[in-house]
C-alpha positions in Angstrom: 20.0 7.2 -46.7 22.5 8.6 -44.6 22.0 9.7 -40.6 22.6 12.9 -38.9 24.9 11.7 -36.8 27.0 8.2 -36.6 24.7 5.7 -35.1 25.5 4.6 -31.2 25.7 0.8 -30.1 22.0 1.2 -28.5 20.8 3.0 -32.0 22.2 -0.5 -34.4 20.8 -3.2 -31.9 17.7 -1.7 -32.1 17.3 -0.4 -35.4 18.7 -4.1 -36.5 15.5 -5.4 -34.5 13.1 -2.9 -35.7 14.5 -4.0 -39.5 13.4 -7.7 -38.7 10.0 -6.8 -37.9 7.3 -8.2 -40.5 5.9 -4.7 -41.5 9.8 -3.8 -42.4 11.4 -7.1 -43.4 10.7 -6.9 -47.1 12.7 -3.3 -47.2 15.8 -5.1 -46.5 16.9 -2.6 -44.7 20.8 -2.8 -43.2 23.2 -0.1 -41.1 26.4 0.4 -42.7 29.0 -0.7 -40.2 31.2 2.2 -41.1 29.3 4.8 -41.5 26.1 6.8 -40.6 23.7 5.7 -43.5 21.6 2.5 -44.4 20.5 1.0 -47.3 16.8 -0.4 -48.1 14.9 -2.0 -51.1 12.2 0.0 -52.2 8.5 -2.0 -52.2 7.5 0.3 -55.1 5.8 2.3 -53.1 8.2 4.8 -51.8 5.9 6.8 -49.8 4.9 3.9 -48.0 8.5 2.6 -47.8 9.5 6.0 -46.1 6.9 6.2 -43.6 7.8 2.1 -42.4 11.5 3.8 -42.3 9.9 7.1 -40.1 8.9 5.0 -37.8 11.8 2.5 -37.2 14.4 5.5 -37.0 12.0 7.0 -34.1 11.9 4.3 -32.2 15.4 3.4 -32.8 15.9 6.4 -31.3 14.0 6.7 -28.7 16.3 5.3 -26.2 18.8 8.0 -27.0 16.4 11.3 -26.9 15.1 10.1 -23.5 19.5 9.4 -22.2 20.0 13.1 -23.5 16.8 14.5 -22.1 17.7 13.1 -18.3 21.4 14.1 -19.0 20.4 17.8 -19.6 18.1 18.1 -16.4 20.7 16.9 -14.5 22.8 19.2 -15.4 
């Protein structure tokens, strides 16, 4: 799957956690170092597989919308 945007230091350590979690573990899921995609192992279910995926890329991310959110009000 690839990312919108090349992942920041913050974005890998936690999506790396988030991808060790029991709910996501069996995806297998790991961040290219290189570039801005990641690879998983579908369970079969794909729908389900994508959802787990959802919500680890939110809260992956949620460091970052929050940095850019208090970056643009100080501005």
């Amino acid at each position: 799957m690839w990312l919108s945007d090349q992942p920041s230091d913050t974005f890998r350590r936690r999506f790396h956690e988030f991808a060790q979690s029991d709910e996501a573990r069996p995806l297998r899921l790991s961040l290219e170092k290189n570039a801005a995609t990641f690879i998983f192992v579908s369970s079969g279910d794909l729908k389900a597989d994508l959802q787990i995926i959802d919500l680890l890329l939110k809260e992956a991310s949620r460091d970052i919308s929050v940095r850019r959110a208090t970056d643009e009000e100080g501005r």
